[in-house]
Every structure is written in C-alpha cells, then in structure tokens.
Phi, psi and omega in degrees: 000309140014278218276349196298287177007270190312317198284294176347317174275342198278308160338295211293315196302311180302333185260340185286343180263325191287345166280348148290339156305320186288001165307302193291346196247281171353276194297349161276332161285358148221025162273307185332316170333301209283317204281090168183192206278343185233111175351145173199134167267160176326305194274359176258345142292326184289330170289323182272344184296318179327287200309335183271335171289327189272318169137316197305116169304078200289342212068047209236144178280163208284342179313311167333286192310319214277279190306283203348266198297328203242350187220288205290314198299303175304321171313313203286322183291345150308275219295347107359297172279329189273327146313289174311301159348286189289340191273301173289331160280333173286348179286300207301331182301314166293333157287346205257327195250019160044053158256116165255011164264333161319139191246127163277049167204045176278012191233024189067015178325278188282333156299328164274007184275317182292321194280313178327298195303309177298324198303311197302297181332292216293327182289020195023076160256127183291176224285340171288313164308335189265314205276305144344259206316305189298327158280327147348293193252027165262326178289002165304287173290346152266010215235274166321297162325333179306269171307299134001222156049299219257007184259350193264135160290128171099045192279137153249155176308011197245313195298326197262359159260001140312324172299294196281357150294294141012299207281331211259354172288314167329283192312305197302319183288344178283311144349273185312349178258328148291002180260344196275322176290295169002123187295135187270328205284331203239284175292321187295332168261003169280312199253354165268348124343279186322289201279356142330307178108090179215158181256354220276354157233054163278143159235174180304343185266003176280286150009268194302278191288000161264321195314309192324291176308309163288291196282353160309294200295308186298312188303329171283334196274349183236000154275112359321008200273349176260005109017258192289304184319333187244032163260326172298334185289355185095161210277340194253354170277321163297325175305332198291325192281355185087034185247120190301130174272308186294342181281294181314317176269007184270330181285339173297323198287315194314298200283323193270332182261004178259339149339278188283343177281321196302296165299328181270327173328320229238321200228019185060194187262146196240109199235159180070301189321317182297312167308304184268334183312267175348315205257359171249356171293317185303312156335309196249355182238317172131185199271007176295127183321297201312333169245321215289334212255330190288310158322298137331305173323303205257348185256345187279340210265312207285306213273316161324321205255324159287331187306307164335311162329266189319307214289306170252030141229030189256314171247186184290328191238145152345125160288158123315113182327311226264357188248313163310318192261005170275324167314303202277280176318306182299283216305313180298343169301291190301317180289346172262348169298337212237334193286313208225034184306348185268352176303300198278002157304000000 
C-alpha cells in the first residue's frame, strides 16, 4: 500500500514538473511573434491569431497578416518541431546505447542528409527536391550502417556505432567532394549555408509534410519509453523482463533516424540540442525515460526556438542555427561535464 502511495506521488510530481516546463514554451511562442525587424504588437497577435480561429475580420493590414501566418508562424513551428525532434531522439539514443555522449546522428544520419542536400544543389533542384534528397540518404546512410553491422559475427551496440563512423566518414567525404565540384559563385555557398543550419525559408506546407514522419517516430518513441528504461539496464536485464532486445532496438534506431532525417531535411545540420538537451532534462526530473523523454521534448522545442530568436536578431544579417548551438552547447556540455558527471553513471 506504501509503495502503490509512493509511486502515485511520484507520478503526480512528474506530470506537475513536465507541465511547468511548458509554461516557458508557451510564453516563448508567442513573444517569437513580437521579435523581428518589423515591429508587431502584442494586441495585434491576438487579433489576428482570434480572426483566424473565430472567422472574424478585425481589420488588420494585410503585411500584419502577411509576417504573422506566412514568414513568423512556420519558423516558429520548425524550430518547435525540429528542436523536439532532436531532443527525444538523442534521450533515446543515449538510452539504447546506454551512452551519454551519443548523438542523434551517431549512425550517419546527418552526414548522409548533408550529402543528400549537396547532390540535390549541384543537380540544381529546387528546395523541395533538396529537402527529398536529403531525407532519402540520411535514411540511406542508418539503413546502410545497420545492415553493414549485421555482416560481423558477435554485433553489438560498440559494432553498429563503429559502423556508423565509417558510413559518416564516408558520406562526409562524399560531401566534400561534391563542394570541391560545385559551382564556387552559386552552389557552394548555397551548400555551406545549408549545412550550417537555418529555419529562414521554411513554409507551412514543409511543415506539414516533415511533421508526419516526426510525430509518427516521436508517438511511437514515447509509448515505449519505459522500454528503453530497461534497454539501458543492459541485454540481460531486459531478456529477464521479457523483452525482445534486437526487436526493441531496431524500432528505437528506426523511429530516431526517420526523426532525425526528418528534422535535419528541413533545417540542415543542427549540432549539440540532441546531445546537451537530454543531460539537463536528466538534471532537473533524473534518468527515468518515462519522464526524461517528455522533458527532452519540451526543453529541446524551448531551446531551439530561442536560439532561433537570437539568430535573426541579434545582428543585421543571419546567424546561422548550426554556429548559436555550438557556441552555446560546446562550452555548456563541459560545464555538466564537470558540474554534474554523476547523473550520468
């Protein structure tokens, strides 16, 4: 009766902090509104998000309308999705390979995503074709890592992240070799862009068709998350609980790389959120999945989305996503390294 209690409160406390994370997400989502080179007031998002739900014409101009819905709302719901992405795929990834140094795009993801993107350029494809390619061979490049794996006698989680240095070494070199082909005046700065990392021509119909893939991977990733709690405990603790172990990890890698190709298709390579994200969610609820994946979600969605902020206001011309969170990231990495190293045993 005791422990019936005990688990009850713990439940409740667990669901009262991850609904206080979203108070900060909220309220960041609709200061994004407010933030850019041409001015919007408060009362003037409230009218227009009203008028599109109620129907009602406030009268509002159509340029209001124009940034709000057509250039501010889709940045923000990238940088929403695509943070939360990176963020849930890297808590899982660090449960399966019972890592806290793993990354989602430790299996070659984003290096075959990058190579996808350049190949789409140099063939002068337009952004829907690049956005393609790029998800196409980043689910290319873990597909191959995979299989590759699975030719060695004894494969382990040590083996299929060996593999994928190999496939990302690969990809990278292929990359470099299509920047080395590259038109220098037009593609090449097109494609050292890209891979840099921005939200700044995303639209809503982009949106639409990455979300699909993401919320498919994350919805599967989070009825299984007490799962991965006993996949982290190691192969012999899970056979004992009755758990396919090779079943179980082929669907997390499935679901974290159509995640992360998804996410990376859309916005380039994004570096660190998957990685640092995961260990300060752990900081503030502990390593149970069950919260920690949820948490990753809503703190990755949060953090993505100020960077975003910061990136086109801070100077006259664009940051680059992929230049803020390495800025951001490296140096805040080392400091939980040395601050909080006992979480992660």
């Amino acid at each position: 009766m005791v422990k019936i209690q005990l688990k009850e409160k713990i439940a409740k406390h667990n669901i009262s902090s991850i609904a206080l994370l979203l108070i900060p997400l909220i309220v960041l989502f609709f200061i994004s509104f407010l933030i850019g080179r041409y001015p919007i007031s408060p009362y003037e998002v409230i009218l227009a998000i009203s008028s599109k739900i109620t129907g009602i014409n406030f009268n509002l101009s159509q340029s209001i309308e124009t940034i709000i819905f057509q250039i501010r709302l889709p940045r923000i719901l990238a940088a929403i999705l695509v943070g939360a992405s990176l963020s849930i795929a890297g808590a899982s990834f660090q449960g399966l390979f019972r890592n806290p140094l793993v990354s989602p795009d430790k299996l070659g993801v984003s290096s075959g995503a990058g190579f996808g993107a350049a190949l789409a350029i140099v063939l002068s494809g337009g952004y829907f074709l690049i956005q393609v390619s790029a998800f196409s061979f980043g689910l290319l490049a873990v597909t191959v890592c995979y299989l590759l794996s699975k030719t060695f006698k004894g494969t382990s989680m040590l083996t299929l992240v060996l593999c994928g240095i190999a496939i990302e070494s690969f990809f990278g070199a292929m990359l470099s070799l299509l920047k080395y082909i590259a038109d220098p005046y037009e593609q090449l700065p097109t494609i050292v862009f890209w891979l840099m990392g921005s939200l700044a021509s995303v639209t809503l119909d982009q949106i639409i068709i990455v979300a699909i893939p993401m919320i498919i991977g994350a919805t599967i990733l989070m009825l299984i998350r007490w799962r991965i709690n006993v996949v982290s405990m190691g192969d012999d603790e899970a056979l004992t609980m009755g758990i396919d172990i090779k079943k179980m990890q082929g669907i997390i890698i499935i679901c974290c790389t159509l995640i992360t190709a998804a996410a990376v298709s859309i916005s380039g390579i994004i570096g660190w959120i998957g990685l640092v994200i995961p260990h300060i969610a752990r900081m503030i609820l502990g390593p149970d999945h069950k919260v920690l994946l949820p948490a990753s979600t809503i703190l990755g969605a949060f953090f993505l989305l100020l960077i975003d902020n910061i990136s086109r206001t801070l100077t006259t011309v664009e940051i680059p996503l992929g230049v803020l969170t390495a800025l951001i990231g490296a140096p805040f990495f080392i400091y939980l390294l040395k601050k909080s190293k006992e979480v992660w045993v």
